[in-house]
C-alpha positions as CSV (number, residue, x, y, z in Angstrom):
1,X,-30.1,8.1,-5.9
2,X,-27.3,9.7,-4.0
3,X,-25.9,12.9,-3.4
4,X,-22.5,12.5,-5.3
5,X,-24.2,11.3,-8.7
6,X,-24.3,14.4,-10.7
7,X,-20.8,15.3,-9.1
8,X,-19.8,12.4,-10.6
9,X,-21.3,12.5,-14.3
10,X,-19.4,15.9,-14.5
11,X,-16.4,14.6,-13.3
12,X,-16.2,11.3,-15.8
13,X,-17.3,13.9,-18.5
14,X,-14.4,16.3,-17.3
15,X,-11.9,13.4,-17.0
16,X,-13.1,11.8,-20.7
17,X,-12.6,15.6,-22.2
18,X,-9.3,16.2,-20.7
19,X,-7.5,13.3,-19.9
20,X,-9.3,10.3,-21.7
21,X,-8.9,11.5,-25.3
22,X,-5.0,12.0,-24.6
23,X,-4.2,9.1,-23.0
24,X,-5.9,7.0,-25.7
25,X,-4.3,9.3,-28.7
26,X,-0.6,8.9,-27.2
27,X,-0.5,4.9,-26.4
28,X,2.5,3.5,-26.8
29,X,3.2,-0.1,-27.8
30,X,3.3,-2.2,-24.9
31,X,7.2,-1.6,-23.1
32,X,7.5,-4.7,-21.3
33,X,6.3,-7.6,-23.1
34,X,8.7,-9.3,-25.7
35,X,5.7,-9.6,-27.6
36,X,2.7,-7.8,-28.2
37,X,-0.9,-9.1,-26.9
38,X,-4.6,-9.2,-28.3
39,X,-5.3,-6.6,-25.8
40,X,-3.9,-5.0,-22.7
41,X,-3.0,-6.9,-19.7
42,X,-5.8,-7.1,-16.8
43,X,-4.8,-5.7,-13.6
44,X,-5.3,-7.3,-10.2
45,X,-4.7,-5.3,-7.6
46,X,-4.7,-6.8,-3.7
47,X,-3.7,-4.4,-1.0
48,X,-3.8,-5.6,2.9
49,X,-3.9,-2.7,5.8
50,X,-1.0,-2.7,8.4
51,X,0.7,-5.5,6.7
52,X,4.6,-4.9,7.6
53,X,6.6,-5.3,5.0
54,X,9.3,-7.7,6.5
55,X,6.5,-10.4,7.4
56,X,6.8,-12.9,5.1
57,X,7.5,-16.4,4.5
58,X,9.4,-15.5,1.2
59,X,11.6,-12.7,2.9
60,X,13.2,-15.0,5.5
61,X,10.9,-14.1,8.8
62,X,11.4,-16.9,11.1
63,X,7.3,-17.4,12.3
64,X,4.9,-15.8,9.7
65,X,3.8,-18.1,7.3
66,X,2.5,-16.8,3.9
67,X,2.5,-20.0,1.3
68,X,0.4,-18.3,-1.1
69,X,2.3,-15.2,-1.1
70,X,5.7,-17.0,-0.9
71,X,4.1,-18.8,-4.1
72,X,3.3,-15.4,-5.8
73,X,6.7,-14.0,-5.1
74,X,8.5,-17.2,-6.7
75,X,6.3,-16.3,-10.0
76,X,7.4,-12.7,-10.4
77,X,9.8,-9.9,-8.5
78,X,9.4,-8.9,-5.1
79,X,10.2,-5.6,-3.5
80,X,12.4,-5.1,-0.2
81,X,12.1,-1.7,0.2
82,X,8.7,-0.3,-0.5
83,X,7.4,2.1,1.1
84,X,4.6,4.3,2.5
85,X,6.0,7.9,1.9
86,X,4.1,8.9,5.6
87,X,1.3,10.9,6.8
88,X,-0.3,14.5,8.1
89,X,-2.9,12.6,9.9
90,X,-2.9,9.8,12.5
91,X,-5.1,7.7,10.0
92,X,-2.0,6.7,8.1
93,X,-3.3,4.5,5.2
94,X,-5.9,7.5,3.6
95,X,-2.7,9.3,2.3
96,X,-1.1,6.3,2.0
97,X,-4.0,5.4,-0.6
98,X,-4.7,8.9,-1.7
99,X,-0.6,8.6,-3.1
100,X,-1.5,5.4,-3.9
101,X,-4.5,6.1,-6.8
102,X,-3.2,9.3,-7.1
103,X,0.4,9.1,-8.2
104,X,1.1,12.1,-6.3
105,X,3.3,13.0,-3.3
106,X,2.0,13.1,0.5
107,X,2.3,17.1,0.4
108,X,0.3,17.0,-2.8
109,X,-2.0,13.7,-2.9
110,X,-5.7,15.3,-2.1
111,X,-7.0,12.5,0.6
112,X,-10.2,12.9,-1.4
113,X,-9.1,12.3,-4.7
114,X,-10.5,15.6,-5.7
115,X,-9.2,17.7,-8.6
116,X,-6.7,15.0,-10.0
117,X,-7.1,12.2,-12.4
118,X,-7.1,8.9,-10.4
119,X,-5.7,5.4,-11.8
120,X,-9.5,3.7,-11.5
121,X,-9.7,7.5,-14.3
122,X,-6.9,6.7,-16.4
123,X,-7.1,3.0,-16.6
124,X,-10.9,3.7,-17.6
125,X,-9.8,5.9,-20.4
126,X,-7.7,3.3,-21.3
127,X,-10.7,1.0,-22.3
128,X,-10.9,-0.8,-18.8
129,X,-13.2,-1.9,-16.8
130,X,-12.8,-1.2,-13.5
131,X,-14.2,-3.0,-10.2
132,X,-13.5,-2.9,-6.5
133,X,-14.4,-4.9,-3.5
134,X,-12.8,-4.2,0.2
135,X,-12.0,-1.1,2.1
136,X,-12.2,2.1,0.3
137,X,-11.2,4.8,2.1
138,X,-10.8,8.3,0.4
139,X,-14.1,9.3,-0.1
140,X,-17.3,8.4,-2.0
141,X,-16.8,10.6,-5.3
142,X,-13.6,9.4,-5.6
143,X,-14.6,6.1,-5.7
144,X,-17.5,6.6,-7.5
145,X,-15.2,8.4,-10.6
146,X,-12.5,5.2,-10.3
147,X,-14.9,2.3,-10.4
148,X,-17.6,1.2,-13.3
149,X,-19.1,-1.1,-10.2
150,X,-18.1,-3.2,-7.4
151,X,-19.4,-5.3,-4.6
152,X,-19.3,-6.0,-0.9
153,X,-17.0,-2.2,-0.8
154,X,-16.6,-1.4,3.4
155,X,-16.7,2.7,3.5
156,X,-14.4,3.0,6.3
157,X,-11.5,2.9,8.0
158,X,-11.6,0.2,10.3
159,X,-14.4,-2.2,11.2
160,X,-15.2,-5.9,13.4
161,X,-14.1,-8.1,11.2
162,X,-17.2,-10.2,11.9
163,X,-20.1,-7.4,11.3
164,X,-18.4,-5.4,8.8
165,X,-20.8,-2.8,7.5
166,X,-20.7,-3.4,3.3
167,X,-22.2,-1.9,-0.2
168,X,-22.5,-2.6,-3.5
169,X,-21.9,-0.2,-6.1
170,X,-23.1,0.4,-9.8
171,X,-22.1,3.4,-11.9
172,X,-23.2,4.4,-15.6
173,X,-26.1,6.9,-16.5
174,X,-27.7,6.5,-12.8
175,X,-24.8,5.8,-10.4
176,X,-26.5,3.9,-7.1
177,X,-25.3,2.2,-3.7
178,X,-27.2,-0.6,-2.2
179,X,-28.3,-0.5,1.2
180,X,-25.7,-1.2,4.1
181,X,-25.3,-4.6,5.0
182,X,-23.0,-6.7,7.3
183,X,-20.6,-9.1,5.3
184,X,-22.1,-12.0,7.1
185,X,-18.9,-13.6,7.6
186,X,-15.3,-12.7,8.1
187,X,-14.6,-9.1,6.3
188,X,-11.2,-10.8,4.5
189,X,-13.7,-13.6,3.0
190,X,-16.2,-11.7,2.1
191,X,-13.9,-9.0,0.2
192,X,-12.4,-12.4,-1.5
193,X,-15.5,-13.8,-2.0
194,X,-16.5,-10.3,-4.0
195,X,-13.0,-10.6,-5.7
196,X,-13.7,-14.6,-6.9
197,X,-17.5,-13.9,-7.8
198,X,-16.0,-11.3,-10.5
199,X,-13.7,-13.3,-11.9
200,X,-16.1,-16.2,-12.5
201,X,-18.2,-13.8,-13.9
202,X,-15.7,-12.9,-16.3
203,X,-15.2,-16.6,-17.7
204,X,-19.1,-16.8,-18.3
205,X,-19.7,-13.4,-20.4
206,X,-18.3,-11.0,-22.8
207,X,-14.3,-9.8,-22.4
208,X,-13.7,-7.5,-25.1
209,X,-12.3,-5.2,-22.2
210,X,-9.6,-5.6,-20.5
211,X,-10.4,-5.0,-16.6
212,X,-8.7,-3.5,-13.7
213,X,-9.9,-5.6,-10.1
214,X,-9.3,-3.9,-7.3
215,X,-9.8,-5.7,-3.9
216,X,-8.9,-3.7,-0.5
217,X,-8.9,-6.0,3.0
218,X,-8.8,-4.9,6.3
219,X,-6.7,-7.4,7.7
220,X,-4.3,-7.8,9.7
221,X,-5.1,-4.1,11.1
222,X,-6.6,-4.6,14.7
223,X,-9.1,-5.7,16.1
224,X,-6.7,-8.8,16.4
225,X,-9.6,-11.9,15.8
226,X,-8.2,-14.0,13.6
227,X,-10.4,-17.1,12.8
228,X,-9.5,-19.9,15.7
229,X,-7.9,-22.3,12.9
230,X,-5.0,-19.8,12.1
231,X,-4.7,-18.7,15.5
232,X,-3.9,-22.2,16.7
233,X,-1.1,-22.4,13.8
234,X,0.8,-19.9,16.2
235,X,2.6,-20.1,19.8
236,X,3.1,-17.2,21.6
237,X,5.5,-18.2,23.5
238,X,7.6,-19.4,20.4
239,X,7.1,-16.0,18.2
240,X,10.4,-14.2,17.8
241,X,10.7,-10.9,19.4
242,X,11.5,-8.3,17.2
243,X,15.2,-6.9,17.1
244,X,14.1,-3.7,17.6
245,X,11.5,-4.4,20.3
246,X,11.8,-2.1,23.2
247,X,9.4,-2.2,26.4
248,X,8.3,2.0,25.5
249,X,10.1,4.5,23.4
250,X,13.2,6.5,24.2
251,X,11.6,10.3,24.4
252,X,8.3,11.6,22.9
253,X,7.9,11.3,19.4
254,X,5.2,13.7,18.9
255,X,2.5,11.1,19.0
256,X,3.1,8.6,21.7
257,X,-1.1,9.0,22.9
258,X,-2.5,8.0,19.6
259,X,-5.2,5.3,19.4
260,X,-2.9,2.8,18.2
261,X,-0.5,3.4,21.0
262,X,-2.9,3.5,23.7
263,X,-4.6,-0.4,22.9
264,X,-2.0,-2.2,25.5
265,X,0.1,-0.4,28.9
266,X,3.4,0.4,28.8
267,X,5.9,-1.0,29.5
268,X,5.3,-3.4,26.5
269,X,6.7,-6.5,28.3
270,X,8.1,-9.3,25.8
271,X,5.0,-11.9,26.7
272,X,2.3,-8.9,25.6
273,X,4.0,-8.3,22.3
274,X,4.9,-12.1,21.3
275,X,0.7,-12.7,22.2
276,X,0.0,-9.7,19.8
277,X,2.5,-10.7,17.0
278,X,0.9,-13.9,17.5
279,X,-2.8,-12.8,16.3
280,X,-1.3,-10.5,14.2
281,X,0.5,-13.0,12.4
282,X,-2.6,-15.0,12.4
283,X,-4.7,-12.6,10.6
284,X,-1.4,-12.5,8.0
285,X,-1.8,-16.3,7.1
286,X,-5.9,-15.9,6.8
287,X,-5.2,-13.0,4.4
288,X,-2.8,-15.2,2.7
289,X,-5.5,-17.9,2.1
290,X,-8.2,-15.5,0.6
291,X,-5.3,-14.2,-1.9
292,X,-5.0,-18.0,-2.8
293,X,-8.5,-18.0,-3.6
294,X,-8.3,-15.3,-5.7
295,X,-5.3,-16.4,-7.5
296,X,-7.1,-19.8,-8.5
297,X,-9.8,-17.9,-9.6
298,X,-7.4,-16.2,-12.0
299,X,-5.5,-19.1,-12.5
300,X,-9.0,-21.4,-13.4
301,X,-9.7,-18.5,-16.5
302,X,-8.0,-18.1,-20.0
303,X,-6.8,-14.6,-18.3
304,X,-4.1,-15.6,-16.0
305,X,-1.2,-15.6,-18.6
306,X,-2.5,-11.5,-19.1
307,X,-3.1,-10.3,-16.2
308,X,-0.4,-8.0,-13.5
309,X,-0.9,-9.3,-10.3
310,X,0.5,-7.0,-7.2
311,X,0.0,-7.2,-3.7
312,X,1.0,-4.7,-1.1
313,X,-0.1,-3.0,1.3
314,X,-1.0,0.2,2.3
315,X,1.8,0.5,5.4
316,X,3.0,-1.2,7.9
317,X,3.3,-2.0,11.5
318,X,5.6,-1.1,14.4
319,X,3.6,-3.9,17.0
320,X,6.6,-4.0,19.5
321,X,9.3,-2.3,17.1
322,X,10.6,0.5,19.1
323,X,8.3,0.2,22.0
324,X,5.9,1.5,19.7
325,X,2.8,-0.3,18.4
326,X,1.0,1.7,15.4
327,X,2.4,3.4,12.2
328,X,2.9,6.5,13.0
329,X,6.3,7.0,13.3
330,X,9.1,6.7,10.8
331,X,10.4,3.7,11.5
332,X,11.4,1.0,9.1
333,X,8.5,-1.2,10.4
334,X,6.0,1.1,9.7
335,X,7.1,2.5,6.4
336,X,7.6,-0.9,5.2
337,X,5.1,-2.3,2.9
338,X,5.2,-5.7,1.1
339,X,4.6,-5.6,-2.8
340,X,5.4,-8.2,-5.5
341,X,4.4,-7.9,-9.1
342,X,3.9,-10.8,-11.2
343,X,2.4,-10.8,-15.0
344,X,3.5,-10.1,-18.5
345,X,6.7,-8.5,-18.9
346,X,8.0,-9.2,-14.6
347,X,11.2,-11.8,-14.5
348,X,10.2,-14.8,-12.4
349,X,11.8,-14.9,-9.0
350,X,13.5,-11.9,-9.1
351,X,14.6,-9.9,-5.8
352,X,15.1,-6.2,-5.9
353,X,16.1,-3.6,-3.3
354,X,15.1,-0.8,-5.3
355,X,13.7,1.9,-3.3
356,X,9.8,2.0,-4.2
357,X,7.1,4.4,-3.3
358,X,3.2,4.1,-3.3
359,X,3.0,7.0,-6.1
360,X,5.5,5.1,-8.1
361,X,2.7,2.7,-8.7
362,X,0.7,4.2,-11.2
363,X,3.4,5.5,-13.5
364,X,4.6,1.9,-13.2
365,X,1.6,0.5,-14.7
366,X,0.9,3.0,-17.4
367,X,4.2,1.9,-18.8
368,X,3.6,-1.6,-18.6
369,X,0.1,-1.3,-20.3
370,X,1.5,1.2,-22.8
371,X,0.0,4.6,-22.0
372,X,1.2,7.6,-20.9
373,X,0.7,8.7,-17.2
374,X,-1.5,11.9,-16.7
375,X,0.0,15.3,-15.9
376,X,-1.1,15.5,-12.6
377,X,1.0,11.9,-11.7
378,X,4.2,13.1,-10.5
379,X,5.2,9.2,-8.7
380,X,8.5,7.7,-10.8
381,X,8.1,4.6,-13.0
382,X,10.2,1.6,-11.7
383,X,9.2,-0.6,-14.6
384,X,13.0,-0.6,-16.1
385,X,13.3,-2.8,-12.7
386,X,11.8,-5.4,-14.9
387,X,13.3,-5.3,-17.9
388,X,16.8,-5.1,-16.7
389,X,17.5,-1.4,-18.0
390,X,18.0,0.5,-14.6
391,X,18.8,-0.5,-11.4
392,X,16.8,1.4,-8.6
393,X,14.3,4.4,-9.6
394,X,15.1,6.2,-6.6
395,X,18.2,7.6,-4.9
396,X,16.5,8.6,-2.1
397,X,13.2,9.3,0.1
398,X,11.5,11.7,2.0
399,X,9.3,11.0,4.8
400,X,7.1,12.9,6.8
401,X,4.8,12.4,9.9
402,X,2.5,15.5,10.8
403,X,4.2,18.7,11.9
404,X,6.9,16.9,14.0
405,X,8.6,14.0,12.4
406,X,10.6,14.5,9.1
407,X,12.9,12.0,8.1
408,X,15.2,11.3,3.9
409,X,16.8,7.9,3.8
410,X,19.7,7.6,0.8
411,X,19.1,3.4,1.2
412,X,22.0,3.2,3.2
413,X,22.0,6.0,6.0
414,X,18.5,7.1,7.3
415,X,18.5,10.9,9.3
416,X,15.1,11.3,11.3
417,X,14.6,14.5,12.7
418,X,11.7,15.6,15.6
419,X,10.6,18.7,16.3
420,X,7.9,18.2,19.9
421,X,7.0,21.2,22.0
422,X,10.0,22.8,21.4
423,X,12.4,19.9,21.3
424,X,14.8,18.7,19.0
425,X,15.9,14.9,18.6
426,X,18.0,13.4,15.8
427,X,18.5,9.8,15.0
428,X,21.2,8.6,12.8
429,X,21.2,5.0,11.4
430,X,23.2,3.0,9.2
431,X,20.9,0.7,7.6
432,X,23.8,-1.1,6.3
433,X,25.2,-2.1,9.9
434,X,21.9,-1.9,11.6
435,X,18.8,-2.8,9.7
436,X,16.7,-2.7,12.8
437,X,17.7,1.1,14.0
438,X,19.0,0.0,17.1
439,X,21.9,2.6,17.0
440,X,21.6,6.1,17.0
441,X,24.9,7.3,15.8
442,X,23.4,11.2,16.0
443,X,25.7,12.0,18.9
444,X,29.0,10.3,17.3
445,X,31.1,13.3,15.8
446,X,32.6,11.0,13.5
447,X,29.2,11.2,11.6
448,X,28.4,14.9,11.6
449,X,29.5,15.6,8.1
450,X,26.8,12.4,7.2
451,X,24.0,14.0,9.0
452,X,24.7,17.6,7.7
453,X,24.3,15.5,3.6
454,X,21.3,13.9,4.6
455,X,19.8,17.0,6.1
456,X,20.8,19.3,2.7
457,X,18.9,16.3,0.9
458,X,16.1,16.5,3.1
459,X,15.7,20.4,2.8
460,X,15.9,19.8,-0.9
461,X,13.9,16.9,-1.1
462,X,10.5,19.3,1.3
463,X,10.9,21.7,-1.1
464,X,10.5,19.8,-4.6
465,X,7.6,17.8,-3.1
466,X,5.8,21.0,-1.6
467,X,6.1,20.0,1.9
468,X,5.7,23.8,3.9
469,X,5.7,22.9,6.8
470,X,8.5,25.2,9.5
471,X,10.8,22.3,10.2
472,X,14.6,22.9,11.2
């Protein structure tokens, strides 16, 4: 029995009271399928950790090689500009997933989950059933108030890929973890493993219920092993350096100490980084191959034609980009996430630069599933993406990184602003002209009227998303 089981039955009871009745009582009929199904559509969620949104086989990159995603992608619409809105902490993705099952706003998401309906909540109300497998990483009542059960669940940030410490989990009237044990093979296999093993499951019993799967890897966050096989499929000294790479970064960013930073010596000379992007890449194409297992799972059941599909991740990456090598920074790299949507309702082989953030997800699939999102989700729906109505959801984005990195972005022009023991840097970039940020246009006066827009949006954009922090 654990600690967090009657904190849990109140919570479901709470959630059921409050939320549950009213989602139920105010479904809509289905918005984005032509016609309307036997039930719900399934859900099948796949998020990766650190996965950069730009590598992909599907995108254009010129070494990463992602069949199974590039396969996905060709089956539905994929997202160029997704994004992770930021973080107060240098453990980037437990906002990024607290926005993420949330629907809420980094200056708003609890990192808990407490005191807000979550989308493992809402979807439950809904009449799903909901399972996990994979990293969870906001919290044990959080996760025990999303999830009817799961398996092989990895409480943690970040782990060996080979000894992985893992759970199973079972809710209901006596809510119960198994002992820890190691995965007893690669974490990403294991996780997919958990993922398949439902799905079979599935085909063999009752499925009155429409479920929600969600699977969570660690991969391709470091450590860098990547199973010998994939690492062979890459050359280090034929990966592409990045067109942002730098040897170290221009002035101090606030942050430049961090773990993630510290795991190689500057100056990051082109051989080190090509031999990281190498592994990393590596762990991309073994993370690929465990999605292609789940997707014939899916695609070996009666469910497949039913059932949203989305991968993404939770960030991304800056591994060379900038002279910078984690994600905590505001850099396209590391704001980047990949997602692609597939299922009822999502055009086939679409492309869309609509700007997308991670609490735009679950107001995205209460309208495709036909409910209405709880109060407490203040993410915008992109689902008019799909059906042609609207072109991008969002005008613009705020970013944040801790007390002293703010950045909005209008999809063209991108003002960062850092505030670091008293100094103040600003960085100017036309997207447009310069997709890589390799020109800071702060110090041209030809732009000044640009960067005194973007910083009016930016003040306006803190205060609507409750974002208090002193930053000039």
């Amino acid at each position: 029995m654990l600690d967090f089981v009657e904190q849990t039955r109140l919570n479901r009871r709470q959630v059921l009271k409050t939320v549950g009745a009213g989602i139920a009582a105010t479904a809509m009929a289905p918005l984005l399928r032509a016609e309307p199904a036997a039930k719900p559509p399934n859900i099948l969620m796949l998020v990766a950790d650190d996965h950069r949104g730009d590598a992909l086989g599907f995108l254009g990159h010129p070494d990463v090689k992602t069949p199974n995603l590039d396969a996905l992608a060709a089956r539905g619409t994929a997202f160029s500009r997704a994004y992770n809105m930021g973080a107060n902490n240098d453990a980037v993705c437990v906002p990024a997933r607290a926005m993420l099952h949330t629907g809420r706003n980094l200056y708003r998401a609890p990192e808990d989950l407490a005191g807000v309906v979550t989308l493992g909540e809402a979807l439950q109300a809904a009449g799903y059933v909901t399972y996990a497998a994979g990293k969870w990483h906001n919290g044990m009542p959080g996760f025990a108030r999303s999830f009817h059960a799961g398996s092989t669940i990895f409480f943690g940030g970040m782990t060996d890929h080979l000894h992985a410490p893992v759970q199973d989990f079972t809710a209901g009237a006596n809510p119960a973890l198994t002992p820890v044990r190691e995965a007893g093979k690669f974490d990403a296999e294991a996780f997919a493993d958990a993922a398949v093993g439902f799905l079979q499951q599935r085909g063999k019993g009752k499925r009155g219920q429409p479920f929600f799967l969600y699977t969570a890897f660690t991969t391709p966050h470091d450590p860098r092993t990547p199973p010998d096989e994939y690492a062979r499929l890459y050359d280090a000294a034929k990966v592409t350096l990045p067109a942002n790479y730098l040897p170290r970064h221009p002035f101090d960013n606030g942050d430049l100490n961090v773990r993630d930073e510290l795991l190689l010596p500057r100056p990051l000379t082109p051989e080190v980084v090509r031999r990281e992007l190498r592994l990393y890449y590596a762990l991309i194409t073994h993370l690929d191959a465990q999605v292609g297992r789940i997707l014939a799972a899916l695609n070996q059941s009666d469910e497949a034609a039913n059932t949203i599909v989305i991968y993404t991740s939770d960030h991304g990456l800056a591994i060379g980009s900038h002279g910078l090598l984690g994600k905590q920074n505001l850099y396209q790299p590391s704001l980047s996430t990949p997602l692609v949507f597939v299922g009822p309702g999502v055009p086939r082989g679409k492309r869309t630069d609509a700007i997308v953030l991670k609490q735009d997800y679950f107001p995205t699939l209460c309208q495709m599933i036909g409910i209405k999102a709880p109060q407490s989700v203040e993410g915008t729906s992109f689902g008019d993406i799909f059906t042609g109505n609207a072109g991008a959801a969002r005008t613009g984005m705020l970013s944040g990184f801790k007390t002293f990195q703010r950045a909005y972005c209008d999809g063209r022009w991108k003002y960062i602003r850092y505030q670091v023991n008293g100094q103040k840097t600003t960085q100017l970039f036309d997207l447009q002209a310069d997709p890589a940020e390799t020109r800071n246009l702060a110090a041209d006066a030809a732009h000044a009227q640009e960067i005194d827009r973007l910083a009016g949006l930016m003040r306006d954009a803190r205060k609507q998303c409750g974002d208090t922090q002193a930053f000039s």
